[in-house]
C-alpha positions in Angstrom: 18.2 -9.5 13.3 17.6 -5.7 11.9 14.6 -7.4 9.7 10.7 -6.8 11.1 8.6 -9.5 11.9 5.6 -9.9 10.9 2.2 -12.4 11.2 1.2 -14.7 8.6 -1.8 -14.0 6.6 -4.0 -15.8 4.9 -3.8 -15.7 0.9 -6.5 -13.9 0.0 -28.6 -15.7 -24.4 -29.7 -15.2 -26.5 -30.6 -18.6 -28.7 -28.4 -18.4 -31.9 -26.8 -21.1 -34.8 -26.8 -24.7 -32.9 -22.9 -25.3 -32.8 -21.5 -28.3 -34.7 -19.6 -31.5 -32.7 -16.2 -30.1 -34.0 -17.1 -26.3 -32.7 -17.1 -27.5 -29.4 -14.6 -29.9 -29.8 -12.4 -26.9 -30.2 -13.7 -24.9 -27.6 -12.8 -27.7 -25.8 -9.6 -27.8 -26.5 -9.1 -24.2 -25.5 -10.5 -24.2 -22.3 -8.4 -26.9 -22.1 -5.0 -24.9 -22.4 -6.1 -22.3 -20.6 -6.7 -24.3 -17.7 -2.9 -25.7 -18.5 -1.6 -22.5 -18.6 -3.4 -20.6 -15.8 -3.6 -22.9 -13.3 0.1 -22.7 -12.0 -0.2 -19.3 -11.6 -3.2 -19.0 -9.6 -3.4 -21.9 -7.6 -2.1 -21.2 -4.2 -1.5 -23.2 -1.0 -4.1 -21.0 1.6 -2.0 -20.1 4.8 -4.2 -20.0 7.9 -3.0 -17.6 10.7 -0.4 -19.2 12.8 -1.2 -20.4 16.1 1.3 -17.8 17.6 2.6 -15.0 15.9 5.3 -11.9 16.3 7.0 -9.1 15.3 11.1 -8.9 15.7 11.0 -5.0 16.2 13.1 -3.1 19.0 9.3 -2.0 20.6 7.8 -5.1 19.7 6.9 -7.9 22.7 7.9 -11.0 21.8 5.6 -14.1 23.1 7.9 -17.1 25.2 10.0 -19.4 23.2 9.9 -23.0 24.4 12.6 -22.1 25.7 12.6 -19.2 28.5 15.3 -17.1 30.7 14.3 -18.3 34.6 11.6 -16.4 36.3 13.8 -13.9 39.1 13.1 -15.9 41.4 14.6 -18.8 39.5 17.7 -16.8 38.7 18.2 -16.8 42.3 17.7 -20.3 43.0 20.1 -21.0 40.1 22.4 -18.4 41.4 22.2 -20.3 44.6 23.0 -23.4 43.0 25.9 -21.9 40.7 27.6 -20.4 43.7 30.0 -23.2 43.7 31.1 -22.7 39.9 33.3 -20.6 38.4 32.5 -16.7 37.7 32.2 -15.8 34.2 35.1 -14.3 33.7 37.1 -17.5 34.4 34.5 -19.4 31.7 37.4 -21.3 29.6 37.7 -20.2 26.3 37.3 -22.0 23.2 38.2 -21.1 19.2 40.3 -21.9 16.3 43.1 -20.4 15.5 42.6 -20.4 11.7 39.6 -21.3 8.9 39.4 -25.0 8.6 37.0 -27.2 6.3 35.9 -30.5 7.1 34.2 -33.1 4.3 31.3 -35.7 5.4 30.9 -38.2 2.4 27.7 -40.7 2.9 26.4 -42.9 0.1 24.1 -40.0 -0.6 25.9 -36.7 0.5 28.9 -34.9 -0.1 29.4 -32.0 2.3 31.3 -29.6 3.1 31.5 -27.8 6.7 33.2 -24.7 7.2 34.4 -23.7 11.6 33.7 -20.1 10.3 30.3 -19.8 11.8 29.7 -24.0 12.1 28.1 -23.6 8.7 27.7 -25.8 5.5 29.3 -24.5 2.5 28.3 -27.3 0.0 25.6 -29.9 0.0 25.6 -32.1 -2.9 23.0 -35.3 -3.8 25.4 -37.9 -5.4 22.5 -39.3 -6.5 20.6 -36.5 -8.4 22.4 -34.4 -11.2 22.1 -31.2 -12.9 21.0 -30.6 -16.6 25.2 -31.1 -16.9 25.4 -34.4 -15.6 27.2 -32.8 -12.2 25.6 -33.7 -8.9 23.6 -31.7 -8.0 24.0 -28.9 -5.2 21.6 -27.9 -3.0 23.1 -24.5 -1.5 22.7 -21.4 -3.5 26.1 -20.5 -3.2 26.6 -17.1 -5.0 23.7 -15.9 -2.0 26.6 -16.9 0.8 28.2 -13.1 0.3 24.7 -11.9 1.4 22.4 -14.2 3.1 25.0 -16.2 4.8 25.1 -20.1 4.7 22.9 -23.2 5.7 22.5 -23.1 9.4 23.7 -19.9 10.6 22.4 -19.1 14.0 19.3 -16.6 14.0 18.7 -14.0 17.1 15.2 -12.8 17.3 15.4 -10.9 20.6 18.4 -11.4 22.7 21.9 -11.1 20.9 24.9 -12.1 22.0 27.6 -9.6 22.5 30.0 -12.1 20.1 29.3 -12.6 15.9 28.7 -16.3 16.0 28.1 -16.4 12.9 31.5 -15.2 12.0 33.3 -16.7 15.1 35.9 -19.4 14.8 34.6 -22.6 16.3 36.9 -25.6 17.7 36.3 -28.5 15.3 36.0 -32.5 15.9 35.3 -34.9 13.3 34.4 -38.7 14.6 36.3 -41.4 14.1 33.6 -42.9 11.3 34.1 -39.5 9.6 30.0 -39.0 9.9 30.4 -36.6 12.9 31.0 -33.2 12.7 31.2 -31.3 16.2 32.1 -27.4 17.2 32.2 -25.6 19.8 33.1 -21.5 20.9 33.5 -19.9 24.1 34.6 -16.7 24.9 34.7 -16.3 28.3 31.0 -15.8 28.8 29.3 -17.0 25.4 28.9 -20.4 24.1 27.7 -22.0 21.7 27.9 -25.9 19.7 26.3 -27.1 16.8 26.6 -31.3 16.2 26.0 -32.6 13.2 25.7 -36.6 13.1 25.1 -38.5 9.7 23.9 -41.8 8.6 25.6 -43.8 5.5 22.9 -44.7 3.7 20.1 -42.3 5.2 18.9 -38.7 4.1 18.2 -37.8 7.6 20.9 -36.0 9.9 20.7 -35.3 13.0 21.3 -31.8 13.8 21.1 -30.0 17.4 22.9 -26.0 18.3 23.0 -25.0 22.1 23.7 -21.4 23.0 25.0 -20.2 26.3 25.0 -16.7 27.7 27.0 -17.5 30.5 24.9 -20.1 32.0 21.5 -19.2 30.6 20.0 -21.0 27.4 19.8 -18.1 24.6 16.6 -19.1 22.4 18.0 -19.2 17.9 16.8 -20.5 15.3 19.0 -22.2 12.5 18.3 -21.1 9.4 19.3 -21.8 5.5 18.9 -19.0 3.7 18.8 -17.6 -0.2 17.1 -20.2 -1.7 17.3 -23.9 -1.9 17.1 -27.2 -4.3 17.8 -27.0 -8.5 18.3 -23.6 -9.2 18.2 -24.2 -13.2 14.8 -25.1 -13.1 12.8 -22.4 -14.7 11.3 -19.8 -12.3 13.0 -21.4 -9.9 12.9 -18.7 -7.0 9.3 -18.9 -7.8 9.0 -22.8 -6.9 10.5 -22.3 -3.6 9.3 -22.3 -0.5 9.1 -22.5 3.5 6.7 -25.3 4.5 5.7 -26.9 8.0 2.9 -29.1 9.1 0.6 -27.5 11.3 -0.8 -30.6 13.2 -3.5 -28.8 15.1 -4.9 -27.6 11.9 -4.0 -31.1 10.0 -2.6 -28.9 7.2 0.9 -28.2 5.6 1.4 -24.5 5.4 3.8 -23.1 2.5 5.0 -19.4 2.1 7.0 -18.0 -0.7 9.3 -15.4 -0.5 6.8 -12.6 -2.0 5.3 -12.9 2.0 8.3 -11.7 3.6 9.4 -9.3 0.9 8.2 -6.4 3.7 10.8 -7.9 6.3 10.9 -11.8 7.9 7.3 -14.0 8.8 7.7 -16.0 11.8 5.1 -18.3 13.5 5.1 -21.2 16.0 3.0 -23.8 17.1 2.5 -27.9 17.4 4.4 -28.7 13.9 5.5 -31.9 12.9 8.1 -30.4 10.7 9.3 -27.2 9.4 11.6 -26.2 6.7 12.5 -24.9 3.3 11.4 -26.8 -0.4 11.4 -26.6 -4.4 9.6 -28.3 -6.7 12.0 -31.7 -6.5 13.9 -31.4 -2.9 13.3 -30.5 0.6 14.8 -29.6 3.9 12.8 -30.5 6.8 13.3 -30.1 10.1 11.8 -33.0 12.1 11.3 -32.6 16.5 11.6 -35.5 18.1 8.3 -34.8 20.4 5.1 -32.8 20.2 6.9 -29.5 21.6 6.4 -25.6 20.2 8.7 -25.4 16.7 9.5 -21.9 15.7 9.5 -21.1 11.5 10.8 -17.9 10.4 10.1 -17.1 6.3 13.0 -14.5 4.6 12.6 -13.5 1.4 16.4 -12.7 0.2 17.5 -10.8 -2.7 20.0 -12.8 -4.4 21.8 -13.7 -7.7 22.3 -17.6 -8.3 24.9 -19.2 -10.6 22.5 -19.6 -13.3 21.3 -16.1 -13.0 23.3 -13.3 -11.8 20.2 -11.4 -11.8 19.5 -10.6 -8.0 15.9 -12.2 -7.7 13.1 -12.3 -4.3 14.7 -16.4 -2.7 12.8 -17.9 0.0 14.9 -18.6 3.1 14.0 -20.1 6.3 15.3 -20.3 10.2 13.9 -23.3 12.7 13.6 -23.8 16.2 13.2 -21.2 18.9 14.9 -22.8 22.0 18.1 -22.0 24.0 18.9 -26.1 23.0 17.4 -27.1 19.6 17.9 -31.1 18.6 16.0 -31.9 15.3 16.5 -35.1 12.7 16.8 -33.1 9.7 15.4 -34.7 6.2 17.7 -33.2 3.0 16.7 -34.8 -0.4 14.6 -35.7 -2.9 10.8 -35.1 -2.4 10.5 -39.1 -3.6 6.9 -40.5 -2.0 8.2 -43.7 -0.7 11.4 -42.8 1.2 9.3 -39.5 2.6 6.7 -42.0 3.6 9.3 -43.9 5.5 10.3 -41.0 7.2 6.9 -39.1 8.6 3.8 -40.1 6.4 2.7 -36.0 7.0 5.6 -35.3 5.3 4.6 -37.2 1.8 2.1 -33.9 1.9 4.4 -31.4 0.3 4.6 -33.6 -3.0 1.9 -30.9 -4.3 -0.7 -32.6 -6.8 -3.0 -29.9 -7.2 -6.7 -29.7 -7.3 -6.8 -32.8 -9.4 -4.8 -35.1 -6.4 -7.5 -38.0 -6.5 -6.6 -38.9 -10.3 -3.1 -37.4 -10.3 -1.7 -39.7 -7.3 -3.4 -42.9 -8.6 -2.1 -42.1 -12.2 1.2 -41.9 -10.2 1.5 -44.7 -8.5 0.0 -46.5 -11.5 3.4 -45.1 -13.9 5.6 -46.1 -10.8 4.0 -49.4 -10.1 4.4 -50.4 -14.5 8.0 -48.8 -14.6 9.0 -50.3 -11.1 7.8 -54.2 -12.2 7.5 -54.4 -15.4 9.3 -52.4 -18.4 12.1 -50.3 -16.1 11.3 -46.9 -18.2 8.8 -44.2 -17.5 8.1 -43.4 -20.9 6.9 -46.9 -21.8 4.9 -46.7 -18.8 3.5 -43.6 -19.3 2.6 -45.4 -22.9 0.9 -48.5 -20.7 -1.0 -46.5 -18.7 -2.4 -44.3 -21.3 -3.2 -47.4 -23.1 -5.4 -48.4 -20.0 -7.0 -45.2 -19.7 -8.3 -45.7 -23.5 -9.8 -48.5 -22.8 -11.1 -47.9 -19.4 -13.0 -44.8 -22.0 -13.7 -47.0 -24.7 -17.5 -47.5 -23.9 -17.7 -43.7 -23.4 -15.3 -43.0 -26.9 -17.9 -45.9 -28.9 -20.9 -44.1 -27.7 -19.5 -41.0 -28.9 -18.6 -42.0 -32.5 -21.7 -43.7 -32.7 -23.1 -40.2 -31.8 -21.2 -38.8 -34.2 -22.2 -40.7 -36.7 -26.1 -40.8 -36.3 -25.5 -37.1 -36.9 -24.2 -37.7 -39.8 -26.8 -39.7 -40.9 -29.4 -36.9 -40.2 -27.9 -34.3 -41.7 -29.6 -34.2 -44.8 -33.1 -34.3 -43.1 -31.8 -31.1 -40.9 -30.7 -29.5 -44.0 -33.9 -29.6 -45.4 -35.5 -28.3 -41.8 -33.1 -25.4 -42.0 -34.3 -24.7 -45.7 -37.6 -24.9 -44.8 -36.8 -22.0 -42.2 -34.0 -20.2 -44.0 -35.4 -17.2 -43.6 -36.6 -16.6 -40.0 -34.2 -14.6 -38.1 -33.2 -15.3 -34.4 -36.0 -13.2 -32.8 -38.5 -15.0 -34.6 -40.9 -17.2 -32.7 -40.4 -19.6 -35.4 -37.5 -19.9 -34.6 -37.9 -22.2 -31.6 -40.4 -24.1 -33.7 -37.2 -25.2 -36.0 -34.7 -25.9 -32.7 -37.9 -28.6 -32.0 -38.2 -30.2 -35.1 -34.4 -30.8 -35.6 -34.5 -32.1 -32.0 -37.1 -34.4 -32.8 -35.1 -35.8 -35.5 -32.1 -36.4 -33.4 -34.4 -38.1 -31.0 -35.4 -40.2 -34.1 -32.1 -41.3 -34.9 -30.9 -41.5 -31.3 -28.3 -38.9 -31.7 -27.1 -36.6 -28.7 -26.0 -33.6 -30.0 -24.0 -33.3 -26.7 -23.1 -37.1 -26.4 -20.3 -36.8 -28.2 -18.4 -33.7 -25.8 -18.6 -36.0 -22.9 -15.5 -38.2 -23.6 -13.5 -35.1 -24.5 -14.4 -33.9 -21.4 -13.4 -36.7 -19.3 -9.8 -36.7 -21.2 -9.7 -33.2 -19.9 -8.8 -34.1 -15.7 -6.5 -37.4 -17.4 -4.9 -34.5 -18.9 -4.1 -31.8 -16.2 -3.5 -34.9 -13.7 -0.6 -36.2 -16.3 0.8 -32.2 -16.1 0.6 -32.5 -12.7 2.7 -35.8 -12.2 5.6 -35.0 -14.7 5.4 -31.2 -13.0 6.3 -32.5 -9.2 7.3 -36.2 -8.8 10.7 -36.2 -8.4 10.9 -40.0 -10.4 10.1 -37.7 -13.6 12.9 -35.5 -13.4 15.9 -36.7 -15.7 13.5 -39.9 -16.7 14.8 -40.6 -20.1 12.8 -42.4 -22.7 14.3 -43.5 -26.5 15.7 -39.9 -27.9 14.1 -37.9 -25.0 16.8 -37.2 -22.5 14.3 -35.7 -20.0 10.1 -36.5 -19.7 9.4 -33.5 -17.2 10.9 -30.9 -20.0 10.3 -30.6 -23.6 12.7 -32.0 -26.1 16.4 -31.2 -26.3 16.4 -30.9 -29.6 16.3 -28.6 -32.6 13.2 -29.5 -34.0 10.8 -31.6 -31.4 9.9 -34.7 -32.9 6.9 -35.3 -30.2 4.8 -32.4 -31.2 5.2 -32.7 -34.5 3.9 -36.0 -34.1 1.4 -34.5 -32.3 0.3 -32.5 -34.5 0.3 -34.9 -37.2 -1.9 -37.5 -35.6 -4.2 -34.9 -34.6 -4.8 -34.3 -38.3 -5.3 -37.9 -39.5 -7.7 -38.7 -36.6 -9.5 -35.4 -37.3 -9.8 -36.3 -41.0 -11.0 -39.5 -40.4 -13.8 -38.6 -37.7 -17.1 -37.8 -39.3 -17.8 -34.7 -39.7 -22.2 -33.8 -39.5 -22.9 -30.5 -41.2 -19.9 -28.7 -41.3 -19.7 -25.7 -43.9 -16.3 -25.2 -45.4 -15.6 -22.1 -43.9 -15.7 -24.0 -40.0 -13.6 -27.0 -42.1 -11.1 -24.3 -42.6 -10.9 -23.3 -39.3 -11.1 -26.7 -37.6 -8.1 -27.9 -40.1 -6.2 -25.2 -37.7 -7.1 -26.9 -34.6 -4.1 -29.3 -34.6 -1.5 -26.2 -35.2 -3.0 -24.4 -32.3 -2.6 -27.7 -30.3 1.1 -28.1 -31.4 1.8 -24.6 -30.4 0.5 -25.2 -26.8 2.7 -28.2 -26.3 5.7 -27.3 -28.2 7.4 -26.4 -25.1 5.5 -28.6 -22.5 7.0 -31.4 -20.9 7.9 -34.5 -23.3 6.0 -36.6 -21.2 2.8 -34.8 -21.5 3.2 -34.9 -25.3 4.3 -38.3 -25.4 0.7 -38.9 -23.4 -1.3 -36.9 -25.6 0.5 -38.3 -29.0 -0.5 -42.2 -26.9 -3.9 -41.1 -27.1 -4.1 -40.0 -30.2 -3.1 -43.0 -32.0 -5.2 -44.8 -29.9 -7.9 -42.8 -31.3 -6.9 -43.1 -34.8 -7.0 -47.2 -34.5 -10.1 -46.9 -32.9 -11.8 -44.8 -35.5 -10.5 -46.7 -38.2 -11.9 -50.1 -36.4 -15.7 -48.2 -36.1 -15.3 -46.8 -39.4 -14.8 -50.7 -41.2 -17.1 -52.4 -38.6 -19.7 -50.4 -38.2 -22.4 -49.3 -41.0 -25.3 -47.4 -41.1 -27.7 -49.9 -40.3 -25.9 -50.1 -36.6 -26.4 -47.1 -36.1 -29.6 -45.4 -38.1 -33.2 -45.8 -37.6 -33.3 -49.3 -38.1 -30.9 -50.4 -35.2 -33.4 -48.6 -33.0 -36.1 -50.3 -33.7 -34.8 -53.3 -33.6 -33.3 -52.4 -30.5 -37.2 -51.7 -29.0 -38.3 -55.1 -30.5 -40.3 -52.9 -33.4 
């Protein structure tokens, strides 16, 4: 490699006009979407230093693979004890004669092996499929011209003399046709990569050797110009090398904007290293606590989607002269990574708001797995709970709401009483007091009735979160919706209309305490400003909020018939203090 190496580093008033309920409410509601909105782009996994670091430069020292050529006086010992063997130059020789393909097919897999190089040319998920309905494939195929395919052998400081990478290995494919074996030699180099699948498993397990003459040459397998769904939007942006720094207890990720200046390699005590997108991983799993080697590329490369040549992230593991990992390829679904290395359920990424977003989760998973078989009527149940869980908090705030309403003509008259005193004026303070007092009086909270929207607020982002990265949301279908973790395939999106709509009648029906017409008017474009921030959000997010809002509505409507003023006035307080 040509490419430099370098080190990981870290990522680096004044009193005026009270605000009515339905201000803040949208305020809110902004903060809200910008929170939505912003948040992917700034929140970034933080990569500590690597244990051990270097830089693949002709000058450049390199620190000891795990891996090492013998100490001299080793080389004579092993001299010694080769004496008896043959010289190099009588080394047999092994190659093909001519480009062959071999074809693995498990219950999950279909791949395709090429004995150019010992490399995968095709790695498709029978299970998962593309926006087309097509398996989907996991290799970014139009890169191959330029960054090579999946595991192509990586040189950091000693290179053979040979092109392994374009040699012509000697091919043997088990009799259960879920072996594939290869082997060169040519006279002095060797090299053999084994690749041994399961039927029903998404682990493989994958080990390379290289031979210069008799000593171990330390390589690194990599998969290169980007990996997993590559119609997702932004998807070079959702890719990434990962590995699980167990020192540190932390899973490390780097994109391919950090080797953009030439490749990032570090080693240390990782559980597993490998590449990732949003929905799929490769990870390469040791089978002991030994030194694992990750090196980070970022290739510039066209897809099939996009012929645009974009920054991909591409990544090489393992640092020995003999590297044997169990290699994990599929979906990034919690339960079957579970099964595999608990560490590795970490690169599921929920976000700041993890505590609520994996309970919510599990909870969807848990309705969808035992009761109704459909994610979008569980994403319906669950929402449904969440209400009510709230319901104290939402009855406390519409009884807020409505005590205001109460007291508005008594605040009317205090602010008539001090029309005329500007902002700077003393008395000024003396009219915030009285109209105080008289919420005190009616046991009104002017800011009561923010808290439940608030709380909605992490629900919210934790829902985004959860139809953003679970894997069980991609392609979930639900009634007309073909896909809950994208907006609507349609022409005209039914959801955010709806949306829209039901934000309307619950808005009309909440009371509304000493609103001018002029802040009517602007609150009456409050749902239209919602609908554009969720026209082109995921279906299940709108399907969530549109839950909610419905539940609202009912709820209001109950209060509005069940409750009257003497609940909620004067007169329920004092009988409420025994007066």
């Amino acid at each position: 490699m040509s490419d430099e190496i370098k080190p990981d580093t870290p990522d680096t008033p004044k009193k005026g006009k009270e605000l009515s309920m339905e201000m803040r409410l949208l305020i809110a509601f902004i903060l809200m979407g910008a929170v939505l909105f912003v948040t992917p782009y700034f929140y970034k996994s933080v990569n500590p230093p690597a244990p051990v670091t270097t830089k693949n430069s002709p000058a450049a020292a390199v620190n000891a693979p795990a891996e090492t050529p013998p100490a001299p006086e080793a080389s004579k010992a092993a001299g010694k004890a080769e004496s008896t063997k043959a010289a190099p130059s009588d080394l047999p020789r092994v190659a093909a004669e001519k480009e062959e393909t071999f074809v693995v097919d498990t219950d999950l897999y279909h791949v395709v092996f090429s004995n150019r190089g010992a490399v995968v040319q095709s790695w498709l998920l029978k299970k998962f499929a593309t926006s087309a309905g097509k398996p989907l494939e996991l290799i970014n195929t139009a890169a191959a011209a330029k960054a090579g395919y999946p595991f192509q052998l990586v040189f950091k400081e000693r290179k053979p003399a040979v092109d392994l990478n374009q040699a012509l290995y000697s091919a043997k494919q088990g009799a259960d046709s879920l072996t594939v074996s290869y082997e060169f030699a040519d006279g002095k180099t060797q090299a053999r990569k084994s690749f041994h699948f399961q039927k029903d498993s998404y682990l493989v397990r994958i080990s390379s050797e290289v031979l210069d003459t008799t000593i171990p040459v330390p390589h690194l397998l990599a998969w290169r110009g980007g990996f997993g769904d590559s119609a997702l939007p932004n998807a070079s942006g959702l890719q990434h090398s990962i590995h699980y720094d167990v020192t540190a207890s932390k899973l490390i990720t780097n994109d391919a904007k950090a080797a953009k200046s030439g490749p990032v390699s570090s080693s240390g005590t990782y559980s597993f290293a490998g590449i990732e997108d949003t929905y799929f991983a490769a990870a390469f799993l040791p089978d002991g606590n030994g030194a694992v080697e990750i090196m980070t590329f970022g290739d510039n490369v066209p897809t099939l989607i996009n012929p645009k040549e974009e920054l991909h992230v591409g990544a090489a593991v393992g640092g020995a002269g003999r590297n044997e990992y169990s290699v994990f390829v599929g979906p990034k679904d919690v339960d079957i990574l579970r099964k595999v290395n608990p560490q590795l359920e970490q690169i599921v990424d929920w976000g700041w708001f993890a505590l609520l977003a994996k309970p919510i989760f599990l909870a969807v998973h848990y309705v969808s797995e035992r009761w109704v078989h459909n994610y979008g009527w569980s994403i319906i149940i669950v929402t449904i709970g969440i209400n009510f869980v709230l319901l104290p908090l939402r009855m406390a705030n519409m009884k807020s709401m409505k005590k205001m309403q109460l007291a508005q003509p008594e605040v009317l008259k205090i602010k008539e009483k001090y029309k005329n005193v500007g902002l700077r004026d003393p008395r000024k303070q003396q009219e915030n007091e009285e109209v105080m007092a008289l919420y005190k009086k009616h046991g009104a909270n002017p800011m009561g009735g923010c808290v439940p929207m608030l709380l909605q607020i992490p629900f919210f982002i934790a829902f985004y979160k959860v139809l953003s990265v679970t894997i069980e949301m991609r392609n979930a279908h639900w009634l007309w919706v073909s896909d809950l973790s994208s907006p609507e395939q349609l022409a005209i999106r039914i959801l955010p209309i709806a949306m829209i709509a039901t934000q309307f009648i619950m808005q009309k029906m909440t009371p509304a305490a000493g609103v001018d017409p002029a802040q009517q008017r602007m609150m009456m474009l409050m749902p239209l400003m919602m609908g554009f921030f969720f026209y082109n959000l995921s279906s299940g997010l709108v399907l969530y909020y549109v839950t909610t809002n419905l539940l609202g509505i009912a709820q209001q409507w109950f209060f509005n018939q069940t409750m009257t003023p003497a609940d909620v006035g004067p007169a329920a307080i004092k009988k409420r203090n025994g007066r």
